[in-house]
C-alpha positions as CSV (number, residue, x, y, z in Angstrom):
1,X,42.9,37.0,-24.9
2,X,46.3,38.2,-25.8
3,X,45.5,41.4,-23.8
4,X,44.9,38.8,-21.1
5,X,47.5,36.7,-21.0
6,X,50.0,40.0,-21.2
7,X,48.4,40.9,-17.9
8,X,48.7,37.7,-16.5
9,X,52.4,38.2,-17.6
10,X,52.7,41.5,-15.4
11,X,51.4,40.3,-12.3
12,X,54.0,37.2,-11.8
13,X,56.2,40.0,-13.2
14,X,55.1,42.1,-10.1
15,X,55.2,39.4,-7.8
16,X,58.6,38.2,-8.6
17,X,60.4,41.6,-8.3
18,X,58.5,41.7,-4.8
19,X,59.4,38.8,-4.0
20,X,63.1,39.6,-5.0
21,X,63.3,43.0,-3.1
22,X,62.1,40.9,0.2
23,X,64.3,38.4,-0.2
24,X,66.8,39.9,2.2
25,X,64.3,40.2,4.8
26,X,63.2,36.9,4.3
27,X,66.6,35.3,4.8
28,X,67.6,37.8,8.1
29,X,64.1,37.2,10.0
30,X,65.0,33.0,9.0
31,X,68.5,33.3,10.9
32,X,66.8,34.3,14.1
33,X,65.3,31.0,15.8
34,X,65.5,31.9,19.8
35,X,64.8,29.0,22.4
36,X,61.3,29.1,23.0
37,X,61.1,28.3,27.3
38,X,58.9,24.9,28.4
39,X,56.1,25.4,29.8
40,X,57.4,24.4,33.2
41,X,59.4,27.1,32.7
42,X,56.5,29.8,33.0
43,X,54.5,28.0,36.3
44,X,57.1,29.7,39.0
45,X,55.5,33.2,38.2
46,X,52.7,31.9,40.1
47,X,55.1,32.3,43.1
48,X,55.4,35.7,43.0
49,X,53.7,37.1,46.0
50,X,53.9,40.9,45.0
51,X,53.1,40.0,41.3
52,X,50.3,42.0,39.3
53,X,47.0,42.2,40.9
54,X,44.9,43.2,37.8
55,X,45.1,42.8,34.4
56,X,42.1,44.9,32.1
57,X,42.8,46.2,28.4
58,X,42.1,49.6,26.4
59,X,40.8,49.1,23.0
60,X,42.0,52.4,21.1
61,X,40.8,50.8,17.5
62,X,38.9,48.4,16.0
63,X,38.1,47.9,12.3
64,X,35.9,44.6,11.1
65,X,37.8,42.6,8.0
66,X,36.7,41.8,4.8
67,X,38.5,38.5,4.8
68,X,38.3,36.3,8.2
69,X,40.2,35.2,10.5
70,X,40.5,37.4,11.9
71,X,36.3,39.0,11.8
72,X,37.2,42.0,13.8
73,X,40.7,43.7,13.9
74,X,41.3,45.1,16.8
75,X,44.4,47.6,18.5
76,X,44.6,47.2,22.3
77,X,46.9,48.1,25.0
78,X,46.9,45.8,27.9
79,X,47.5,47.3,31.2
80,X,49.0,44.9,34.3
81,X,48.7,46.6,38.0
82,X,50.2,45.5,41.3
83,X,49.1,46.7,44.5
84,X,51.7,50.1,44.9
85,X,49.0,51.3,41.9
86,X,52.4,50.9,39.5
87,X,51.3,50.1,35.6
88,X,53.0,48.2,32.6
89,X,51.6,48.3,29.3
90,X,52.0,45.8,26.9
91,X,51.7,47.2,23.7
92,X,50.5,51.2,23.0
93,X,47.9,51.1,20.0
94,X,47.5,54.3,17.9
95,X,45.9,57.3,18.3
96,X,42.3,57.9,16.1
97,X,43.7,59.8,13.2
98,X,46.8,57.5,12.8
99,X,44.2,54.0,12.8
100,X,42.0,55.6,10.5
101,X,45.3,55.9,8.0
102,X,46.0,52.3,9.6
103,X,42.7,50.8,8.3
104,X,42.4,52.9,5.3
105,X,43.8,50.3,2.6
106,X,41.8,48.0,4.2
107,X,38.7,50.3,3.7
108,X,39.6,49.9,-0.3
109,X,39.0,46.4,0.0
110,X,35.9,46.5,1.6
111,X,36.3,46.7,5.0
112,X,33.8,49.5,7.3
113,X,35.5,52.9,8.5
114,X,37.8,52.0,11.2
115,X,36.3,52.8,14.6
116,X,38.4,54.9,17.1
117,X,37.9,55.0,20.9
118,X,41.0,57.7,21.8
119,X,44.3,57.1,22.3
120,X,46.2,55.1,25.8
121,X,46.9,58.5,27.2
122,X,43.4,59.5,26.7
123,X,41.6,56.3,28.2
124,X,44.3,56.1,31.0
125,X,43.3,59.9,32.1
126,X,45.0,60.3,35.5
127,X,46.5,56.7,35.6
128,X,48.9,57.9,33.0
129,X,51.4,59.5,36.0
130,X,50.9,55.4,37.4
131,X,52.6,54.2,34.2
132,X,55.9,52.6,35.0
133,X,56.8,50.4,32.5
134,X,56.3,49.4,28.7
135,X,56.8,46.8,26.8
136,X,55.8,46.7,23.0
137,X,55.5,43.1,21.4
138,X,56.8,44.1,17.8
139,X,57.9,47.2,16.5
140,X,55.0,48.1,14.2
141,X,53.4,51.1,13.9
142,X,50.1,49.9,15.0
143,X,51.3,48.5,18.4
144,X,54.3,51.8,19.0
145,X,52.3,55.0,17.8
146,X,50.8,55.5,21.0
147,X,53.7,56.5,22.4
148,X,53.7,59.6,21.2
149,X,50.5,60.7,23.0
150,X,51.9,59.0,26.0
151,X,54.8,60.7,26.5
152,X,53.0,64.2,25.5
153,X,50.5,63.3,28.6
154,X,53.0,61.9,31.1
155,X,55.8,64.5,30.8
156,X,59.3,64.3,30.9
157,X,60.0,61.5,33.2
158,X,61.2,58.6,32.0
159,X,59.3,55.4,31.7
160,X,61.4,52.2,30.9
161,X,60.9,50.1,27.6
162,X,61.8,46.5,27.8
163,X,63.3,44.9,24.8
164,X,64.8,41.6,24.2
165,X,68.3,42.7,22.4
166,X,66.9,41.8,18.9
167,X,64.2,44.2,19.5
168,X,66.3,47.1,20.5
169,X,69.1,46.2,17.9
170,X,67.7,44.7,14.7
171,X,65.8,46.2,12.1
172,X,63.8,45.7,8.3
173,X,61.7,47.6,6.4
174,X,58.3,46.9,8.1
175,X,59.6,47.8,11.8
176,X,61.9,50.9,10.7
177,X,58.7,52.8,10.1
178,X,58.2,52.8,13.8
179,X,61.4,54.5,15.0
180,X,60.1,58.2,14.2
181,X,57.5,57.3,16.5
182,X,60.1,56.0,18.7
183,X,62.1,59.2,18.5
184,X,59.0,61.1,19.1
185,X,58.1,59.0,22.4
186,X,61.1,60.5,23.9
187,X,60.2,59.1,27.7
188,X,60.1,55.8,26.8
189,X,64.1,54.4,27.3
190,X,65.2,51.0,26.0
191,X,66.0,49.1,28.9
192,X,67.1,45.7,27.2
193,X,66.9,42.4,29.4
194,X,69.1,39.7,28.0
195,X,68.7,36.0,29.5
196,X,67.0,32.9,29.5
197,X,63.9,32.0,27.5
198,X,62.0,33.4,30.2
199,X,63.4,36.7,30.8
200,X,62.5,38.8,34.5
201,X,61.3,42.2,34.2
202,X,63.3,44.3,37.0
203,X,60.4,45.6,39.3
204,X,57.9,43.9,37.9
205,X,58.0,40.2,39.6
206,X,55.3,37.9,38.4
207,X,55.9,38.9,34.5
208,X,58.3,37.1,31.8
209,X,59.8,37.8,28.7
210,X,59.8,35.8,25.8
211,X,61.7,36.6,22.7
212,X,59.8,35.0,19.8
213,X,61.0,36.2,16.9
214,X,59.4,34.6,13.4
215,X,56.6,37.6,12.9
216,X,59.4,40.5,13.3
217,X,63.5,40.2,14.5
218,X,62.2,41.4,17.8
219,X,58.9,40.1,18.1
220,X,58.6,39.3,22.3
221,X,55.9,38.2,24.1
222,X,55.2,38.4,27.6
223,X,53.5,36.1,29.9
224,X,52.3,36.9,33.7
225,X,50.3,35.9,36.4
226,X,47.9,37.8,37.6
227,X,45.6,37.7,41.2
228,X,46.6,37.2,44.5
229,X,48.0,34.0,46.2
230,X,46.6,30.9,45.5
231,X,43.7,32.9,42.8
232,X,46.2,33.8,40.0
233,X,45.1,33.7,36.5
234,X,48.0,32.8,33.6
235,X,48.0,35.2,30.6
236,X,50.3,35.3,28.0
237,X,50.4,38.1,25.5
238,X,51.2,37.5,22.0
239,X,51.5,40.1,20.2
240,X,51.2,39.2,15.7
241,X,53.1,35.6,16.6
242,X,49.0,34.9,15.5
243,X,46.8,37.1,14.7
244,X,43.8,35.2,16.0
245,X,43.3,32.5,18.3
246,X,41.9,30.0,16.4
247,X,45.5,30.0,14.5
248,X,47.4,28.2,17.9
249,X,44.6,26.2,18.4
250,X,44.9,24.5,14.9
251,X,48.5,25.2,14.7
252,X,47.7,27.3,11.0
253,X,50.1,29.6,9.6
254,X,49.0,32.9,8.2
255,X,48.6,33.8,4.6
256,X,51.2,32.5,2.7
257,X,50.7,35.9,0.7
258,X,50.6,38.1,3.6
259,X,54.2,36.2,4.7
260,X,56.2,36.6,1.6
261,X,54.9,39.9,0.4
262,X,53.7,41.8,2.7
263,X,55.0,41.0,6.5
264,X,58.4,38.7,6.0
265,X,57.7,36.1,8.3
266,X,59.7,32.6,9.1
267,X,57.1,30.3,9.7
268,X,59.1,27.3,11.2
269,X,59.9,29.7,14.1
270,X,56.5,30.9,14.4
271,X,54.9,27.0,14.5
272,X,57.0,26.4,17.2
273,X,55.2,29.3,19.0
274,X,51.6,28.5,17.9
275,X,52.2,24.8,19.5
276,X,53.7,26.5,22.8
277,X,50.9,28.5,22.8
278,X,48.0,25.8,21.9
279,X,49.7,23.9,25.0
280,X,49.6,26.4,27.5
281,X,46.3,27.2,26.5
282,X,45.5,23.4,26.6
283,X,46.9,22.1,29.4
284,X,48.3,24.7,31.6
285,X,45.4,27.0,31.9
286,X,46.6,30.7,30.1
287,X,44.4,32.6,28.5
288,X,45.3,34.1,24.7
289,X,46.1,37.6,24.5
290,X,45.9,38.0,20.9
291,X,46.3,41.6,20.4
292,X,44.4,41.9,16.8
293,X,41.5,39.3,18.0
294,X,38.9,41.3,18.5
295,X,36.1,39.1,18.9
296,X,38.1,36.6,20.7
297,X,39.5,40.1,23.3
298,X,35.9,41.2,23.9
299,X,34.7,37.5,25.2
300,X,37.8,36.6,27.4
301,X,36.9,38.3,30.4
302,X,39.7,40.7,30.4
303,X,37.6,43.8,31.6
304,X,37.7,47.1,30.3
305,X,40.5,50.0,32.0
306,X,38.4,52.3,34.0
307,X,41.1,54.6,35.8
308,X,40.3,55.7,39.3
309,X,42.9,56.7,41.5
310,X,45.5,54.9,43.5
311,X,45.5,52.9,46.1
């Protein structure tokens, strides 16, 4: 028992000193609370009439969890395409040997071998020269390290990455592990839009910008719509503001664990973004993008990338 209770000791030991080391990330991500637009401020991309034409998704990695929600973990890139054949990604994904270090902690707590499908460059093939634009919801690892293989298969020439200021500018521990990556994806240049709550992306009309903030100091999302006139569909793309969709839908916060220890994470910021979402979904008609929702990915009707040549 004694033996026991010592142990018991340790661990709120542990947890405390964690808690104390995050406690400067806790209080910067809690200063950032960004206007979140109204909905009526996201219907005029409708009105785009050279707007995106086609949006489809690459699935680089996927990896089933041991604890729901959510059941399958998944690491897309979604690709918008507008008739000039001209690409922007949202989010990169990772490349198979960096997911399987990705999932492998998960592995240890019973989670199946992470299966890899190839990286963005690989999947994009010959489309990669059509990439014109990126934008990356968060600066973590799993949604940046795809870069590198990008820029390795496009060359040289520079593609433009749009970043809300916070994004380009502020930093803690869990996003500065993404700026090697960022170094190493030398074509991608920060191009950082500054604005209203919904924020154009130069020559890309039909797209916004959202700075969210709550799951990372630059946490964005971006919202679109996608078709021709009078046929468009409304998307928005969330990036880790939820991790599955179910979470918007009943307005639930993640973890309270995975928040204060492991991702810092100001949740009144982040509820305000889980309602916004739950009422475009609701009532204005976008679909979910949630980035690490497999399940929920697979049965949206967002088809697969298949690059062809173009037009």
């Amino acid at each position: 028992m004694r033996m026991l209770r010592w142990l018991g000791i340790g661990v709120v030991l542990l947890l405390l000193a964690l808690a104390a080391a995050l406690t400067p990330a806790q209080l910067d991500i809690r200063t950032l609370t960004p206007e979140l637009p109204e909905p009526s401020a996201l219907l005029p991309l409708d009105d785009a009439v050279d707007g995106p034409l086609r949006l489809t998704w690459i699935e680089t990695a996927r990896q089933e969890s041991p604890l729901p929600p959510p059941a399958v973990l998944s690491h897309p890139s979604f690709v918008l395409e507008w008739a000039d054949g001209r690409l922007l990604l949202v989010d990169l994904g990772m490349t198979p040997d960096a997911a399987k270090a990705f999932g492998a902690p998960f592995e240890r707590l019973g989670a199946p071998q992470t299966e890899t499908f190839g990286s963005v460059a690989d999947q994009l093939g010959p489309a990669v020269a059509r990439v014109a634009g990126v934008v990356v919801t968060h600066l973590h690892t799993d949604h940046v390290e795809g870069g590198v293989a990008l820029c390795g298969a496009r060359g040289p020439a520079a593609i433009p990455l749009f970043q809300v200021p916070a994004q380009a500018e502020r930093r803690n521990f869990t996003t500065r592990l993404a700026d090697p990556y960022l170094v190493q994806a030398s074509c991608l240049v920060p191009e950082v839009i500054d604005g209203p709550s919904v924020r154009p992306i130069p020559g890309f009309p039909g797209v916004g910008l959202i700075h969210a903030a709550g799951h990372t100091p630059g946490s964005q999302m971006l919202a679109a719509a996608v078709g021709p006139p009078g046929a468009k569909a409304r998307w928005i793309f969330t990036g880790d503001v939820i991790n599955d969709v179910a979470a918007a839908r009943e307005d639930r916060p993640k973890a309270l664990l995975y928040r204060l220890l492991i991702v810092p994470e100001a949740d009144t910021q982040l509820g305000r973004a889980r309602r916004l979402l739950a009422t475009l979904e609701r009532e204005h008609g976008f679909g979910l993008a949630v980035a690490h929702d497999g399940n929920h990915l697979r049965a949206s009707g967002i088809p697969s990338f298949v690059s062809r040549a173009a037009p």
